[in-house]
KOLVEX-603393 format. One record per residue: x, y, z negated of N, C-alpha, C in turn; residue in three letters. Coordinates in pm, whole numbers, plus 50000, padded with zeros to 5 digits. Example, Ala and Ser with C-alpha at 12.3 -4.5 7.8 and 13.67 -1.06 7.14 Angstrom:
513194943149220512304955049220513204967049220ala512854977549292513674989449286512905000349213ser
This chain:
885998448170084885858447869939884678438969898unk883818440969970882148428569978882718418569978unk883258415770065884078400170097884598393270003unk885708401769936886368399769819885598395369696unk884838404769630883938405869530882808393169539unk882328387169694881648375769695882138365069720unk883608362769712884088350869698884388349569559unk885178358069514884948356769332883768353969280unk882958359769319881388356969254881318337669269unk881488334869440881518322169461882298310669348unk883168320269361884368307369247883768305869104unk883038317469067882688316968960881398312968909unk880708304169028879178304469076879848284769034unk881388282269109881308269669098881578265669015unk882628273268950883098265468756882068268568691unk881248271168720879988272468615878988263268647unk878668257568739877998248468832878828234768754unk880158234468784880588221568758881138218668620unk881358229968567881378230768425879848223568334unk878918226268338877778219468361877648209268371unk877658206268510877838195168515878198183968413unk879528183868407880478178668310879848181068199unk879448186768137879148189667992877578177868037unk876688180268070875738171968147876658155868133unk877318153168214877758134768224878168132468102unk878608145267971879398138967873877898134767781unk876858148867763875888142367696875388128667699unk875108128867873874188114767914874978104667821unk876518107667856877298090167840876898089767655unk877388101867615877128101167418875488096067415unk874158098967463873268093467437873278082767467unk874008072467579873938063967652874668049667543unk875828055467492876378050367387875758043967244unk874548055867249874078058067128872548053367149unk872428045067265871208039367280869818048267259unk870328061567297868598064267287868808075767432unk869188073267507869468081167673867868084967712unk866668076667678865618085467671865398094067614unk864778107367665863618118367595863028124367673unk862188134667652861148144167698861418139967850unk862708144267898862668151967991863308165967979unk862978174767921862418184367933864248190667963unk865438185567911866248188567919866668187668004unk866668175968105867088178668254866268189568319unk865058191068306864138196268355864638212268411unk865328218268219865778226168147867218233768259unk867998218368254869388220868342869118221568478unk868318218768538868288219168676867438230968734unk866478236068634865948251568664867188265968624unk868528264168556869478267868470870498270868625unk870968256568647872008252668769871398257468888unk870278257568933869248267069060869548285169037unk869158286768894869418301068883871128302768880unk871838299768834873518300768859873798301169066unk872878289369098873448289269225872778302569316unk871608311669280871118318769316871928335969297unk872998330669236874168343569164873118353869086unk872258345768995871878356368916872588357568770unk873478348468759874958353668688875118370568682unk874838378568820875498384868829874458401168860unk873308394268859872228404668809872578418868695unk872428430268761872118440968690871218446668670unk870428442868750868958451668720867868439568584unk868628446468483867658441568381867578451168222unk866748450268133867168458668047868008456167914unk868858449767932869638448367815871238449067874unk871938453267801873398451567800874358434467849unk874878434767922875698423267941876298407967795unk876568422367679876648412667570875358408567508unk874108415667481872888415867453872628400667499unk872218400667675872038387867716872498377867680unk874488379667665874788366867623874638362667523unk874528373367413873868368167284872448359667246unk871928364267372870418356767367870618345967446unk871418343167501871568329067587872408322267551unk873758322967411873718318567319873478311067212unk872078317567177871268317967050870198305367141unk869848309267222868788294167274869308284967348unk870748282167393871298272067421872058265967267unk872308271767208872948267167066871868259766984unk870598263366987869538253166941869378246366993unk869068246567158869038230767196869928226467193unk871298226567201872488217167215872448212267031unk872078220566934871778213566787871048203866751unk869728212666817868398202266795869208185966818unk869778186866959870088172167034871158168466926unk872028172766859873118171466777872238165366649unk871338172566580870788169066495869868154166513unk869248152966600868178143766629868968129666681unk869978127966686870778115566722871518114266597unk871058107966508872218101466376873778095266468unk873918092166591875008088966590875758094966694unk874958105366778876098118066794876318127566715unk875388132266600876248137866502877638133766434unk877308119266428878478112466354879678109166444unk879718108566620880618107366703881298123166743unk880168134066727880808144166801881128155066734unk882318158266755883028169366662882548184066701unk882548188866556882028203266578882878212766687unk884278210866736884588217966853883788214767000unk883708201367013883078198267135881508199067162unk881208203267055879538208867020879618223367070unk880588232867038880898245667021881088245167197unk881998233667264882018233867408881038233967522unk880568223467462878258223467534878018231567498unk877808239867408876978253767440877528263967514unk879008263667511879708274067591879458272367771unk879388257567774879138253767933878108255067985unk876938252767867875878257867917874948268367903unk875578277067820875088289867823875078301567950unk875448296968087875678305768155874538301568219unk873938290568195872538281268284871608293268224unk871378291368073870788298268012870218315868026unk871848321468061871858334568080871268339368234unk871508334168350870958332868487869998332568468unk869178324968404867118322168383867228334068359unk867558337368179867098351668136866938364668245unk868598366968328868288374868402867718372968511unk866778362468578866088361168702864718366568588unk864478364468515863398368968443862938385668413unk864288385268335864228404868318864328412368450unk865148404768535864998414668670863298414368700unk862938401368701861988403668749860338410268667unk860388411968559859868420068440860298438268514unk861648437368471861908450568535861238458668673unk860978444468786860658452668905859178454668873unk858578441468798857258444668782856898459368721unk857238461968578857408475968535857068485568595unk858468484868711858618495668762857528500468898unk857088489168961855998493069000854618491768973unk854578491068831853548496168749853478514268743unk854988518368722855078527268645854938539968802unk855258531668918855288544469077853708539069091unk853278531169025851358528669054851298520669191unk851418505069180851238498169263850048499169326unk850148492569448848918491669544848188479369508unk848688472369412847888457969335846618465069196unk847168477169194846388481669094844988485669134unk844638485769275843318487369327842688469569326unk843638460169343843018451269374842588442669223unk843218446269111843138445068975841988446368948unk841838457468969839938468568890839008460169031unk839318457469178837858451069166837498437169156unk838948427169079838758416968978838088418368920unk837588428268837836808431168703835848437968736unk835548443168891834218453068878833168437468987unk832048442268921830818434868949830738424068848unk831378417968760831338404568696830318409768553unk829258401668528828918405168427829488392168305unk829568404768179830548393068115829188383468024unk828048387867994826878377267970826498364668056unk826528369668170826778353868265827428348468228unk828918357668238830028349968257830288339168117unk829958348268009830038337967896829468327067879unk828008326267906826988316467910827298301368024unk828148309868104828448299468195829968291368127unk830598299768096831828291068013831578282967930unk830458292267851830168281567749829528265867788unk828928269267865827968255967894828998246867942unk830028248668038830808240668099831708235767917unk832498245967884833108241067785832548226467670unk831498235467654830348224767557829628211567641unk829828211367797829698200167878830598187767811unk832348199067818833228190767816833778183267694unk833428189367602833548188867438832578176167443unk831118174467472830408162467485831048150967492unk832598152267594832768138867600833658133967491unk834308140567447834908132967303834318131567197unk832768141367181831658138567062831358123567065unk830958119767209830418107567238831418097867192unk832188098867240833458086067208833998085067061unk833738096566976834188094766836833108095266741unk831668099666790830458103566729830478093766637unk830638101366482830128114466433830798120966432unk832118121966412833698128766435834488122066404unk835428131366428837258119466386837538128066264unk837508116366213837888122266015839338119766041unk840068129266033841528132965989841998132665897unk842948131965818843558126665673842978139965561unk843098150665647842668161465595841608161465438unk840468155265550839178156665529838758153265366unk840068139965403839948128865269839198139865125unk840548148165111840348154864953839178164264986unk838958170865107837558177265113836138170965044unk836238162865129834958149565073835188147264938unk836378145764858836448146264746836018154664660unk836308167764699835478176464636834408178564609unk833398179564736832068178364784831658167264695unk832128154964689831028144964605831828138764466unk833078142564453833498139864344834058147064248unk835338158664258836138160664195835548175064175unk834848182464255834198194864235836168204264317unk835288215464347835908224164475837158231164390unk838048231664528839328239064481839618248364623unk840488256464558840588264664718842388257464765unk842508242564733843778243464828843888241364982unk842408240565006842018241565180841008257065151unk840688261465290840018268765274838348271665216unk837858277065143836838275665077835508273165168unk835568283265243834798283965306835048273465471unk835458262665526835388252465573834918239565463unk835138242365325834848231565243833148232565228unk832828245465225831498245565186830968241665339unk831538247665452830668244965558830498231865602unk831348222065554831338209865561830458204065483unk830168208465392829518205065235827958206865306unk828038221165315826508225065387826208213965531unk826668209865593826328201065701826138187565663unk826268181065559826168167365473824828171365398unk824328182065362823658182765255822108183865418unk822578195465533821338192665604821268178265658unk822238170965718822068153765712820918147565612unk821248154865464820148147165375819208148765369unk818508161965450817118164165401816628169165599unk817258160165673816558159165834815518148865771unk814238154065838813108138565778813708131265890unk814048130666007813988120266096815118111366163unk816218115666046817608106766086817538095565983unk817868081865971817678072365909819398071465874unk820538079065864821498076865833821948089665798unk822138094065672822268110465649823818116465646unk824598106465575826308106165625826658115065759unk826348100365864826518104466006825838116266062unk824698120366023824198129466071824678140166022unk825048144965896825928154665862827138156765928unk827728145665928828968149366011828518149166160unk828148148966175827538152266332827178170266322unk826188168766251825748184366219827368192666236unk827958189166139829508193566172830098197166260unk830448185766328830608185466449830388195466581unk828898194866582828238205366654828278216566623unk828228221166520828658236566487830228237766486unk831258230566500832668234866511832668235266699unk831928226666737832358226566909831508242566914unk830778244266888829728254966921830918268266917unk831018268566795832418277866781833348284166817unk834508265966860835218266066981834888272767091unk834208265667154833398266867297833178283767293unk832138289367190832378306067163833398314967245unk834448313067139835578314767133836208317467282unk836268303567316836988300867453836028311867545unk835078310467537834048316567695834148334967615unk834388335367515834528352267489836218353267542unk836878347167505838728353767613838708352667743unk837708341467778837208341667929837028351467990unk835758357767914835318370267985835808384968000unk837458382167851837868395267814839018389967940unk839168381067976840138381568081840098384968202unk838448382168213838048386568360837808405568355unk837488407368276837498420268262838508430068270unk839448421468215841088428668216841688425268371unk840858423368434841198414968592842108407368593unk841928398068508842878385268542842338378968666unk843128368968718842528366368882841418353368797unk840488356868889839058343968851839838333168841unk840608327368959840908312868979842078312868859unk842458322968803843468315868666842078316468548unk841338325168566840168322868459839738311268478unk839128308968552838058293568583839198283668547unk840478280268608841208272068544841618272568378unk841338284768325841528286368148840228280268115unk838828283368174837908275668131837838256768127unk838418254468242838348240968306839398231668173unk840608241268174841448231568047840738232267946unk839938244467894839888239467777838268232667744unk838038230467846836778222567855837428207567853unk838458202567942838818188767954840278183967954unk841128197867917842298192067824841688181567716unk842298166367671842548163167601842908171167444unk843738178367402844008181167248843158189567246unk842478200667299841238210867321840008199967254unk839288193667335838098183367274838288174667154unk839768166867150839768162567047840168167266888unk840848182766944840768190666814838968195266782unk838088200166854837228202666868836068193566784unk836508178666774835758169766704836318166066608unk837348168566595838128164366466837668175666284unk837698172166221837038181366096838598184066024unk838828191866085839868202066027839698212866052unk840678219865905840148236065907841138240566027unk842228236766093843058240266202842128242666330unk841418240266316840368243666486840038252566501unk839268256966406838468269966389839318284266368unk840378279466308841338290066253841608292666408unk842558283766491842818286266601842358294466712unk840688290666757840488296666783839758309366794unk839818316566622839618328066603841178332766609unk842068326266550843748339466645843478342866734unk842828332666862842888337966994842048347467012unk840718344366940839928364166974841028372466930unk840798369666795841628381866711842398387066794unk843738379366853844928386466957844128396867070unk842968388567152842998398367235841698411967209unk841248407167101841078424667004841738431266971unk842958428766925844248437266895844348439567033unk844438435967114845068437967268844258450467334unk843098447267283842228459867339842218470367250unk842778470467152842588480467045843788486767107unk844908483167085845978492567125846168498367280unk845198493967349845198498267479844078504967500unk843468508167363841748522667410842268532067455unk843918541567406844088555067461843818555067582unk843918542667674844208547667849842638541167902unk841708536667808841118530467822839768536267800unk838318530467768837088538567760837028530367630unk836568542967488837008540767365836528523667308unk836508514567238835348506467200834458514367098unk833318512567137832148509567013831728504166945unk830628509266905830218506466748829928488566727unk829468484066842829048468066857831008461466833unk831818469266906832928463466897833728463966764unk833828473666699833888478466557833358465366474unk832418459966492831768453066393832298440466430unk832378434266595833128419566611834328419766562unk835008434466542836198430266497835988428766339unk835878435366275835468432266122835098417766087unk833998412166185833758399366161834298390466192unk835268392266301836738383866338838388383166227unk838018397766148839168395666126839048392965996unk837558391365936837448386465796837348368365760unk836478368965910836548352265922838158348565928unk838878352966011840628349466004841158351665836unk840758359265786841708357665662841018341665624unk839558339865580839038332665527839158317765524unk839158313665685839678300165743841308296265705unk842048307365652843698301065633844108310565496unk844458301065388845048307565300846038320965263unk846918313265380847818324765368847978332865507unk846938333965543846588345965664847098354065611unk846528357365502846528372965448848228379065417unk848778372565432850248378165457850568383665598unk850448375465661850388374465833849538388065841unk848328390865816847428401265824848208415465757unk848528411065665848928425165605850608427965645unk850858423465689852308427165760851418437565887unk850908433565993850068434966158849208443966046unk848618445365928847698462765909849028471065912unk850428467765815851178482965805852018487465935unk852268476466048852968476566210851418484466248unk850148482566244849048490166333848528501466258unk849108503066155848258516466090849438523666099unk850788522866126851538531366144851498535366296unk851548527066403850938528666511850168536366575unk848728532266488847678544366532848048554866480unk848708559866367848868573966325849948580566364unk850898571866471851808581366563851148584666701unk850218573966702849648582666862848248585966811unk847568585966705846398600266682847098609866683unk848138616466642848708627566628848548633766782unk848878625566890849348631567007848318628467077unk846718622367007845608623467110844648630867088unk843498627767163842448639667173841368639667032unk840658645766972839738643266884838938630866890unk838578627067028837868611166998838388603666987unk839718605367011840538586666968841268589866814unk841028606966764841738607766633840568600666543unk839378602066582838178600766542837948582766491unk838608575066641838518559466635839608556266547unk840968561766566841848560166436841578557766315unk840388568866258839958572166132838758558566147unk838598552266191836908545166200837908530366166unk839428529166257839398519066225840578516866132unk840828525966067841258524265942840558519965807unk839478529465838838288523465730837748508465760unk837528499465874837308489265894838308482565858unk839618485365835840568476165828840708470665646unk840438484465555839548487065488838528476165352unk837678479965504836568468465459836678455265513unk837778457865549837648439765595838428430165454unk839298444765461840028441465314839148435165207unk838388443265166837618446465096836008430665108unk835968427965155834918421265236835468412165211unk836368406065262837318389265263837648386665092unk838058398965022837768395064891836748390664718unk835398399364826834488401964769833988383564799unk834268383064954833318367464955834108355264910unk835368354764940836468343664861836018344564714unk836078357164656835588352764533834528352864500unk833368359764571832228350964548831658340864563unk832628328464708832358316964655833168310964596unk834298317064538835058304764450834458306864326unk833328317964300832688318764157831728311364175unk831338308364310829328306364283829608284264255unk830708284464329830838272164307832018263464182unk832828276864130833308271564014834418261064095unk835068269864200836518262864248837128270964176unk838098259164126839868260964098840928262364168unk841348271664148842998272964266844148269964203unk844798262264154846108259864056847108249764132unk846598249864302847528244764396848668254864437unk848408265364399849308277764501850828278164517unk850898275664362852448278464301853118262864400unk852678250064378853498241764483853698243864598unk852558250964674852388252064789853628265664848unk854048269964803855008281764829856168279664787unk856588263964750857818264864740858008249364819unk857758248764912858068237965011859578241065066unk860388253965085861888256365144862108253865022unk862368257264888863388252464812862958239964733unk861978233364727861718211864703862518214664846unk862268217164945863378204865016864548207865026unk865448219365047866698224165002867348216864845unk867108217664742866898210964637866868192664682unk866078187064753865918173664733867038166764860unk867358177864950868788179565058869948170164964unk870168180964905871458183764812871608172164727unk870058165564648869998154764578870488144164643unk870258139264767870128132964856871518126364903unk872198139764939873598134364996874498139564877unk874658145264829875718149864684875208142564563unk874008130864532874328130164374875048128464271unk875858121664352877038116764232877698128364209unk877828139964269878268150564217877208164164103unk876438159864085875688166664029875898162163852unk876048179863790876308179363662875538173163574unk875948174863442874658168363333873738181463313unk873878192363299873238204063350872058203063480unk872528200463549871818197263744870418187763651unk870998171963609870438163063598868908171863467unk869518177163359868518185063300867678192163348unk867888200063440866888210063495866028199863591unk866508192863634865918183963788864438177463684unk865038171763568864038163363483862828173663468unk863018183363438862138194663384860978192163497unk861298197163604860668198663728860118185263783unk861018172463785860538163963878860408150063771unk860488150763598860218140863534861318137263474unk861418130863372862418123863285863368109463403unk864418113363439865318101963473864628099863667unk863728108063699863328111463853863938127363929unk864088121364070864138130464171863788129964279unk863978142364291862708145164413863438137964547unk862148130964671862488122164731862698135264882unk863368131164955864068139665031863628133365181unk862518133665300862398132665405862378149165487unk863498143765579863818158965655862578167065734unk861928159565764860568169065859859058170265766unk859748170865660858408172965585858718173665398unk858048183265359858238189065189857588183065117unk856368176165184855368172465083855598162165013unk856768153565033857378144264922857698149864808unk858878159764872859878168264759859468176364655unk857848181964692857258190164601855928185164548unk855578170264570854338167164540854458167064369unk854928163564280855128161964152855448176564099unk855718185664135855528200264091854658204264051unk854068207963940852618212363893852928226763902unk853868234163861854168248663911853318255263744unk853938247063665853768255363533854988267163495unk855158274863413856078287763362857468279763401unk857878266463259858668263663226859708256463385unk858498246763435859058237763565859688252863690unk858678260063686859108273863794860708276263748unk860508279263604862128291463604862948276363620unk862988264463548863868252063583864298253763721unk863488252763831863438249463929864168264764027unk863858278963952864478282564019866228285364016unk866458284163866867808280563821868608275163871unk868158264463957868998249263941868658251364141unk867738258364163867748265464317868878272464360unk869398284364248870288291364305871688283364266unk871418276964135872808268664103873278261164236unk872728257264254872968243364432873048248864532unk872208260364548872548270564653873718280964686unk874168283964540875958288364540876638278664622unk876278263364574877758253264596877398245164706unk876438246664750876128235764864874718245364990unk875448255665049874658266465130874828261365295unk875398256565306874998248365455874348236665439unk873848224665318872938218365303871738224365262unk871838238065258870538242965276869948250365367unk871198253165446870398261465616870028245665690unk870698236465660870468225565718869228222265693unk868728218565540867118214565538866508223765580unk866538237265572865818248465655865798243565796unk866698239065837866548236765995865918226366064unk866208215165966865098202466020863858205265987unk863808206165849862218208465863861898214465941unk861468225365997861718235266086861808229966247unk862708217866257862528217266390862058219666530unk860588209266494859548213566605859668226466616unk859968240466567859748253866634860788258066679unk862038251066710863198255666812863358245166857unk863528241566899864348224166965863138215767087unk863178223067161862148218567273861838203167293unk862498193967268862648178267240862808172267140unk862058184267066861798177266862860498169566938unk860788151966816859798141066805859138143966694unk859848150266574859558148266429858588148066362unk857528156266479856488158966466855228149966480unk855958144866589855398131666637855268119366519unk856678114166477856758098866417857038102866270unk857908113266243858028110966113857778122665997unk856448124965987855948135465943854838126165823unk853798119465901853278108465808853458098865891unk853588087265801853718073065832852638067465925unk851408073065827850228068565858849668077265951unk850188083965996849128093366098849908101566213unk850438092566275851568092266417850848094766532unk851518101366608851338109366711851178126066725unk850778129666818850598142366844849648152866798unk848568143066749847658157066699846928146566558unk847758137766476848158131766331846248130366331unk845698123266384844298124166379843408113266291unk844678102666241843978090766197844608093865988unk843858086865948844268083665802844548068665737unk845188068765621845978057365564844698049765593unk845558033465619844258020765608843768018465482unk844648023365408844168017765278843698025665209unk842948038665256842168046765208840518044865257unk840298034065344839018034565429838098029765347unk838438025065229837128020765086836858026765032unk838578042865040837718054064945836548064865048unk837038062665147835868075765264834518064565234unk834768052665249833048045765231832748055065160unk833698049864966832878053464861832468069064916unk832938078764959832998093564957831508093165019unk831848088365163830488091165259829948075365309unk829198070465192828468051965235828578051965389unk827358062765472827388060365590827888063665685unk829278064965643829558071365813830538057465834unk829878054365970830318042366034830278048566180unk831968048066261831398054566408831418040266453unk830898048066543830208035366648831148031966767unk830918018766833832738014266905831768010667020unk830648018267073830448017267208831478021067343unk832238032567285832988037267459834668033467401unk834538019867396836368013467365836958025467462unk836958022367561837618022667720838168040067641unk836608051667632837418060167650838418065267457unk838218058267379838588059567265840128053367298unk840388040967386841708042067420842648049067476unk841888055467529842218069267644843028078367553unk841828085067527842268093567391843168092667267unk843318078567231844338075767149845318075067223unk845588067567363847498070867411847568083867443unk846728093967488847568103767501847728113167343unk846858108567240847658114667132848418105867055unk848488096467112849798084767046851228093867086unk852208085566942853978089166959854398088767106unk853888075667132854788073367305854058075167427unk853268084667442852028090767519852578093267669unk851488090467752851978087467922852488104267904unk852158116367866853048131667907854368131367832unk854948121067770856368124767753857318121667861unk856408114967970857308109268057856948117668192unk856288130868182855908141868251856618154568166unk858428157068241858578170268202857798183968177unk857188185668265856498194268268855448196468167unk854478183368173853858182968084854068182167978unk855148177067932855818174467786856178188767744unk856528197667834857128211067782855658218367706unk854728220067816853088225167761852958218967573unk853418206967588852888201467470853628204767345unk854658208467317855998210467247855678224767147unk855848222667060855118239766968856698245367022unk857778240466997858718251367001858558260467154unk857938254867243857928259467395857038274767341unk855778272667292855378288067272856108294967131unk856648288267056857558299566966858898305667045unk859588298867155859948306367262859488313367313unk858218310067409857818323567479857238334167373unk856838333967282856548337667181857908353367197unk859088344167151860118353467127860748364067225unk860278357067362860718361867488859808374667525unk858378369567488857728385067504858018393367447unk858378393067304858858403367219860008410567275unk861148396567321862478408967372862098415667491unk861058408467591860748415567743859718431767664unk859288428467523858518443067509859508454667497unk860298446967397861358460367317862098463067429unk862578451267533863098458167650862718467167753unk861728469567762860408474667861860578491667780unk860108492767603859988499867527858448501367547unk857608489167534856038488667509855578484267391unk855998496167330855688491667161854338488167122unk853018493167237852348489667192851778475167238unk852138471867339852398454467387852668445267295unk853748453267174854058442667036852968442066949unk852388448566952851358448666825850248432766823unk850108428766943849338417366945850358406666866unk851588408766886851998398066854852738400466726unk852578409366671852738407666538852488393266430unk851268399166453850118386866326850798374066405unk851378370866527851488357766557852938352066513unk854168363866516855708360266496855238359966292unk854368369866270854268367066104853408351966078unk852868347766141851998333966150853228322066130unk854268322866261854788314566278855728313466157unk856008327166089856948326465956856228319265859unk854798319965857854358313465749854458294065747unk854418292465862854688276265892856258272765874unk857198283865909858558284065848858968275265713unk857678287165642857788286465478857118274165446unk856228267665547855558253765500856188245965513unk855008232765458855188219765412856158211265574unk856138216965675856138206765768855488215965900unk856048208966066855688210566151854408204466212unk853228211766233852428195366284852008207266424unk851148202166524850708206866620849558215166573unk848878210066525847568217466440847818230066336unk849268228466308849228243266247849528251766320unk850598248866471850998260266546850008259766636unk848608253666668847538254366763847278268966758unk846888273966673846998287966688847598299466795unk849108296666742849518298866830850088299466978unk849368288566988849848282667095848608287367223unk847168289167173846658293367197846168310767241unk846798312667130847108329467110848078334467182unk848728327467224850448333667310849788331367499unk849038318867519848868317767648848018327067699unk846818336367591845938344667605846708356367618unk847878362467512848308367967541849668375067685unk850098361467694850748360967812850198366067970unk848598359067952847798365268058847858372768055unk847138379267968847288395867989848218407468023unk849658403667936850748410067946851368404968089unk850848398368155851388392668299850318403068415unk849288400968413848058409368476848358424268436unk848938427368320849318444268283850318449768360unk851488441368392852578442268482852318452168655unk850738446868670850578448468798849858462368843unk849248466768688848448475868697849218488668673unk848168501368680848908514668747848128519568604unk849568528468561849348535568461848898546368452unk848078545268339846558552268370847038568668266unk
């Protein structure tokens, strides 16, 4: 009967193998046709780790926790985006390949898909499970973490980190002004403050120009401000990084994956050059990553020795600085308070008086953090007499581009009605201009007064009755970069002027207004050699696209995957409290959903926050439940 049962398995090991295949030679030849047979990589990369697991008969895996249809639904759902993404991103295999034979590539290769999943959950599962009989790794875990002091340990991260950060200060000194910056500086010396960046990066920027002016002993006060800058954002960073360091070593992550978390982010490339760059995306970033693994330790005190009063307070000051650095944190935040305050008050019920006790402590902190983040937003948007009357555009980036979709490819069908409301909103005899990986065309002319709002939402749902797959569609490009593992969009056509991977440069024909803004900041073109460096690998056509591997690391959709995968390996496990870190991060990533556009710098965050978290939830696997 063995015999039997493993030759069927065999037969069905090969039409799936060569099914593949085939679906494989038909893509190549349609890209091949279609002149663009280059990309990432990442898709062969993709099929040949897919076709390994098929040939390994984990097709046929049971030991995992989900149902047979479950899986295929999830292997499905992420072969159907990449086989789209690729559908979408070729103007002329969309236009050669018919929606049945689209429907066929995913069917052929969804079984690649489903084999990974289950070599994965099996292997999640065994981990589990000898978590749960108390592995013999769980002695070797705790004396990872016993003897290390984490004050060394920090002081020493830091120094290496802030070694490594040196070298892109040097090569861009005073910093790399990013397009960002432009309207910041505007504020600061011209137009007076608004909160459509964060207030408090505007002032801290503001405050580092103003000590530039009154150093007696710098003869250039510009540069030295932004330098001042500079140094207090690496300082930060660097923080940051050497505090998850030490919460990792503590959680006994193995040293040699610590020292290598220190080493990247000391001399990764996008690490240093986000680090010098003056955007509010740095700082935000890497406070998610504390933040996550404070949540991480918060939901793991029951088995744990409680935190205190010193810890109580880093978190307050972590999680007020996080609202503060990003506008719309505070959504993201208040979703992750009502998932953790319902949380703690199903397991205070069932614990002892001192953790009912920490329940109650950190409810009230959650509280005052509330409470705290509003008191100081508006005490400096009073002390400095900022205006906020950006908001209303800024929250309707899905329907300007859904709306400017529809304009786009249907006008000639649009009523004299359509044409009325459109005027309201976007001007007498104008409409809104329609680029797929980005809103900020479609909604820049929106002032977001009473009359333009209800226009605009009228003539939203009017177009949205009659034309609802040109609007999951603009939902989906824009959107790209966070499913489609071999989205460019991000890359080339997001701004014109500020191409590549981490969008670091600004328009040429703005460089008379940064004079006027800041007379002296002139960087200096002593280290060509390594300023070229640094520009190809954050250039469009950068030596890691032609490194699968590496190209995958670089890709935001790669951690909004794993992103999604921890979540199903939690709910599959039933470690509800494992989800709680990643709350604030799946509500994060919704908020970039709802934005203007994909860039690397907005999902840095997360991208950061998921690899911290991954450690951990990988190192938890091994340990014995306490």
């Amino acid at each position: 009967m063995k015999k039997e049962e493993s030759s069927v398995q065999n037969m069905i090991v090969t039409a799936a193998l060569l099914a593949a295949m085939l679906t494989v030679g038909r893509i190549l030849w349609v890209c091949y046709r279609a002149g663009t047979l280059y990309t990432f990589g990442i898709f062969y990369l993709a099929v040949a780790v897919g076709m390994w697991c098929v040939f390994r008969k984990a097709l046929f895996y049971q030991k995992a926790f989900f149902p047979v249809w479950v899986r295929g639904l999830l292997a499905v759902v992420f072969t159907g985006a990449q086989v789209l993404g690729m559908y979408y991103s070729i103007p002329e295999v969309e236009e050669t390949v018919h929606v049945w034979e689209l429907t066929l590539w995913i069917l052929c290769l969804s079984p690649l898909t489903y084999s990974a999943q289950n070599m994965l959950f099996a292997w999640v599962c065994e981990r589990s499970e000898r978590e749960a009989a108390g592995s013999r790794r769980a002695a070797d875990i705790s004396d990872r973490a016993a003897g290390f002091s984490s004050g060394k340990g920090f002081c020493m991260a830091f120094a290496v980190i802030m070694a490594g950060f040196m070298i892109p200060f040097a090569t861009y000194y005073p910093a790399i002004m990013a397009y960002d910056v432009i309207p910041q500086l505007d504020q600061i010396r011209i137009s007076g403050y608004t909160t459509h960046h964060p207030l408090i990066h505007t002032l801290m920027l503001s405050f580092s120009l103003k000590m530039g002016e009154v150093l007696p002993f710098v003869h250039n006060a510009d540069r030295a401000g932004l330098a001042i800058y500079t140094v207090l954002q690496m300082m930060i960073v660097a923080g940051c990084f050497a505090y998850v360091y030490t919460f990792l070593r503590r959680k006994g992550v193995s040293r040699y994956v610590c020292y290598f978390f220190v080493l990247c982010a000391a001399f990764y490339p996008t690490h240093g050059m986000l680090a010098v760059s003056i955007t509010k995306d740095t700082i935000y970033g890497a406070l998610v990553m504390v933040f996550t693994v404070f949540v991480w330790e918060l939901v793991t005190a029951a088995r744990q020795q409680i935190p205190q009063r010193a810890w109580l307070a880093a978190y307050l000051g972590v999680t007020v600085l996080l609202l503060l650095f990003r506008n719309n944190s505070i959504y993201a935040w208040i979703l992750y308070l009502i998932v953790v305050s319902a949380f703690s008050y199903g397991r205070s019920r069932r614990a002892d008086k001192a953790y009912k006790t920490f329940c109650k402590k950190v409810g009230l902190l959650h509280a005052a953090a509330l409470l705290l983040y509003l008191l100081l937003n508006t005490g400096m948007a009073t002390a400095v007499h900022a205006t906020s009357n950006t908001y209303a555009r800024e929250m309707l980036s899905v329907p300007a581009q859904q709306i400017a979709r529809v304009v786009a490819y249907h006008e000639e069908e649009l009523t004299g009605k359509d044409r009325e409301l459109l005027s309201v909103v976007w001007g007498e005899d104008a409409l809104p201009e329609y680029v797929p990986a980005i809103a900020d065309r479609s909604k820049r002319d929106i002032s977001g007064s009473s009359e333009e709002l209800s226009a605009l939402r009228e003539e939203w749902i009017s177009l949205g009755l009659r034309y609802p797959g040109e609007y999951v569609k603009a939902f989906l490009l824009k959107n790209k970069g966070m499913w489609y593992l071999e989205d460019s969009s991000y890359l080339n056509d997001v701004y014109s002027y500020a191409k590549g991977y981490l969008q670091i440069t600004y328009p040429s024909d703005q460089q008379e207004y940064i004079q006027t803004l800041v007379p002296g900041y002139v960087r200096h073109q002593r280290l060509q050699f390594l300023q070229a460096v640094y520009r190809y690998f954050a250039g469009g056509d950068a030596l890691w696209r032609y490194l699968p591997p590496l190209a995958l690391v670089m890709q935001p959709a790669f951690y909004c995957w794993l992103l999604f995968y921890y979540v199903i390996c939690c709910i599959g496990l039933k470690k509800w409290e494992a989800l709680i870190p990643a709350v604030y991060l799946a509500a994060l990533a919704g908020t970039v959903l709802l934005g203007p556009c994909v860039l690397v710098r907005y999902l840095y965050p997360l991208m950061l926050a998921v690899t911290a978290l991954l450690l951990l939830s990988l190192t938890a696997l091994y340990a014995r439940r306490q």
